[in-house]
N, C-alpha and C positions, 0 to 999 in steps of 0.2 A: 657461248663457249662450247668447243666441240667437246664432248664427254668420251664418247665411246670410240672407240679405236679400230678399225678393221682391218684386221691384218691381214684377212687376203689380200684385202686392194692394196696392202704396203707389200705384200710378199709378189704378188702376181702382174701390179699395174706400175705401183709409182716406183719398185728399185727392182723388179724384175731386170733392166739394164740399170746401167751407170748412168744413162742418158740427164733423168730429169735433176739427176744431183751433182752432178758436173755441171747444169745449166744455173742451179742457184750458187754456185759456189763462184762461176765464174765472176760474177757482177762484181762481184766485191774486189777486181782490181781495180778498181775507180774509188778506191778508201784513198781519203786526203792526209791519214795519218804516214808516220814516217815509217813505220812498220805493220804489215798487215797483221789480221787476225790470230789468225794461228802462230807467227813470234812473239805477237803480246802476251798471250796464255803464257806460252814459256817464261815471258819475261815479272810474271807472277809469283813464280813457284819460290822457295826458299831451298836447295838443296845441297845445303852446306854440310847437313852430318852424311848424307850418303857420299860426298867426294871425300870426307873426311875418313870415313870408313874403309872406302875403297874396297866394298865386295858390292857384287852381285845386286843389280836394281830388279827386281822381279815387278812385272807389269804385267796389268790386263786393261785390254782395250777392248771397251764393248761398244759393241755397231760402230766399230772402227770406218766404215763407209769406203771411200777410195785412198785415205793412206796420206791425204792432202796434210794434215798435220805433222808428219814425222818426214815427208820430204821436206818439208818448209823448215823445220827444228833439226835434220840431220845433222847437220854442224853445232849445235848447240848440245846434242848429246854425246858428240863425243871421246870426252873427258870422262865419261860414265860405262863399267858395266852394264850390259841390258840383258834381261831374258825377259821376251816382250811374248805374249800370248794373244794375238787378236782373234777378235770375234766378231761376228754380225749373223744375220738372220737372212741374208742376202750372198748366195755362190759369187755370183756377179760381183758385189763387192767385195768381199776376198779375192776373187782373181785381179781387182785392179789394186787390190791394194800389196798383192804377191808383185806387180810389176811396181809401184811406188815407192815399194823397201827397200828394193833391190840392194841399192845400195847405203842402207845403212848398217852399221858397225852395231849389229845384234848376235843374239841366238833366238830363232824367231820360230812361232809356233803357229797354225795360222786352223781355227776351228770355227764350223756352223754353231751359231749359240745363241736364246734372244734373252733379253734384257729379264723377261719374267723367268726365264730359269733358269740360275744359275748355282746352284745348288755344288755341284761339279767342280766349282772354283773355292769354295767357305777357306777363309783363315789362310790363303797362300801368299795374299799380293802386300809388296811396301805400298805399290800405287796402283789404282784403278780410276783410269780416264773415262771420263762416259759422256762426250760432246753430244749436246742438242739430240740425245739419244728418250731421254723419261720420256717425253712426249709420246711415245712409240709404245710406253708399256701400257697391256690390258688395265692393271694395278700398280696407280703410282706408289701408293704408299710400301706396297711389296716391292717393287721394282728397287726402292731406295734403301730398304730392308736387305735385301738380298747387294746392292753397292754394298753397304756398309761391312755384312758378312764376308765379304771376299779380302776384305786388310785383314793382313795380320796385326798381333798386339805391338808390335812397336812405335815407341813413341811420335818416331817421325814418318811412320803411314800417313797417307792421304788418300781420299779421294776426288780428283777435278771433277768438277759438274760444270756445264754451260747449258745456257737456255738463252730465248729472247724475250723480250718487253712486248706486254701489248702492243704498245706502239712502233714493234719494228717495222719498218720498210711498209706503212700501215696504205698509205699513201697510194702506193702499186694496186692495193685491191682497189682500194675507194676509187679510185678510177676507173677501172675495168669496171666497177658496178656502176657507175653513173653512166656508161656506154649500154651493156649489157644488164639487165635485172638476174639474170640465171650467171650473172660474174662469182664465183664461190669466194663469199668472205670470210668464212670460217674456212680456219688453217689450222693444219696435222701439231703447228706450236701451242695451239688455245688454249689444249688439256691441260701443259706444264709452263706457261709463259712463268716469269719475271714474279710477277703479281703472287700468281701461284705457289711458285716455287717459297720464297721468303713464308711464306703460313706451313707449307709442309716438313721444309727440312729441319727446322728445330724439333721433330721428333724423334727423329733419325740420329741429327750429328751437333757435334759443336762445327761451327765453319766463319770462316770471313770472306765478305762479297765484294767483286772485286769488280767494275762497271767499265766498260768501254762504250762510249758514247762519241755519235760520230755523224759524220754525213758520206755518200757516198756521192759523187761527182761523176755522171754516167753520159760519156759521150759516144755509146755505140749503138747503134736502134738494134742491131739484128742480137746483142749480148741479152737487152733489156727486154727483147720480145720475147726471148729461148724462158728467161726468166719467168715471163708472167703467164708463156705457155706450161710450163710444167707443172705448174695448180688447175690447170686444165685439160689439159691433153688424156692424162691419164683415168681420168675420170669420167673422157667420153662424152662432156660437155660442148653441144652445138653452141658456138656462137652467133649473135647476129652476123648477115655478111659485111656490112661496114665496119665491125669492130676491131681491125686490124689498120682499118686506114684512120679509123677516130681517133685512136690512142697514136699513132705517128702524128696528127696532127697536135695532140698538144704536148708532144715530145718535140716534136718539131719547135712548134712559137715556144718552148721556155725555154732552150737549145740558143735559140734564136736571141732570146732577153737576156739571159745569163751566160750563155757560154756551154751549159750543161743542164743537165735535168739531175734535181736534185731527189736524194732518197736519203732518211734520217734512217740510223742504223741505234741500234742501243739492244746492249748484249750485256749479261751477266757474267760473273766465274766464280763459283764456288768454289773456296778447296776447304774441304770437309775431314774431319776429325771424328775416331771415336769417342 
């Protein structure tokens, strides 16, 4: 399990650009489900007293990343007051995520923040999103201290949390390593996977888990390679020089038996209560 966290190399290597996170986000339009990721989340939430309400949805969004969640939900919010506050740790991401909003029907705030401090925001938010973001903090257990302090007392605060499963997309590595021995199979997920998650947040929150469990259907070599280069690239990791034509070849022959190369997805959602 990876423990420690380096945030230089998150700040300077792997989201210095949008590049290597655009590349894992991509893949996933080859989900067999009938709505992708980021409308399912929506399609979670409960948010009948805030339309009932009809003020003001105060939100923060931490390592909000390129904004892919709220173009994909812009029709689905609406129906809703927003004053949306995003954050990450990452310029780069803020400026893609200033072009992704564009056109959503907010009042939008857009700040440098990271996960471990957030001190700045205590006691403002109905809701605070924090996608596939824990992994990222030095201190999980602060990290989800510090979520929690940012709801205010109302009853119908929340917070979303998402994380993945050991066993997400597990498969992508275990290949590359059976190609490559210097293939990195320890991933920036390991600190806060699935497993993890479930033993920490009952410290934190009361919550209900909510599982998307899936396959992904991948019939594009050059999506699936961008993919399995951005756990390496950034890192500066030589691979052998066949390693690019081994792993086409057995994307190629299961391609070939199936119709596609398969990748088992399985992702959690918290939505957490004080």
């Amino acid at each position: 399990m990876a423990e420690k966290i380096d945030k230089s190399y998150l700040k300077e290597k792997q989201y210095k650009s949008t590049k290597y996170l655009e590349a894992r986000i991509k893949i996933h339009q080859f989900t067999k489900n009938q709505i992708g990721f980021h409308e399912w989340i929506f399609s979670q939430y409960d948010l009948s007293e805030f339309e009932k309400s009809n003020e003001e949805i105060k939100i923060l969004d931490v390592g909000c990343g390129t904004g892919v969640f709220w173009k994909k939900n812009a029709n689905n919010f609406k129906k809703y007051k927003l004053n949306i506050t995003f954050t990450d740790s990452s310029s780069a991401m803020i400026e893609k995520e200033k072009v992704n909003t564009e056109e959503l029907d907010a009042q939008k705030t857009f700040e440098i923040a990271d996960i471990d401090n957030l001190e700045k925001y205590k006691n403002q938010f109905d809701i605070v999103f924090c996608h596939n973001v824990v992994y990222h903090a030095g201190n999980k257990d602060n990290a989800l201290k510090n979520l929690r302090d940012c709801l205010n007392d109302k009853p119908s605060s929340f917070c979303s949390i998402t994380t993945n499963s050991e066993k997400h997309m597990l498969n992508v590595y275990q290949i590359g390593r059976s190609l490559d021995k210097n293939f990195p199979t320890d991933r920036i997920i390991d600190s806060f996977t699935e497993e993890v998650a479930d033993k920490m947040l009952p410290k934190h929150f009361k919550f209900e888990k909510k599982i998307e469990e899936e396959e992904l259907r991948v019939t594009d070599w050059d999506i699936l390679m961008g993919f399995v280069a951005s756990g390496v690239e950034p890192r500066g990791i030589k691979l052998v020089d066949n390693f690019w034509d081994g792993y086409k070849k057995i994307y190629d022959e299961e391609l070939k038996n199936n119709g596609y190369f398969k990748i088992i997805k399985r992702s959690p959602l918290y939505i957490c209560k004080k």
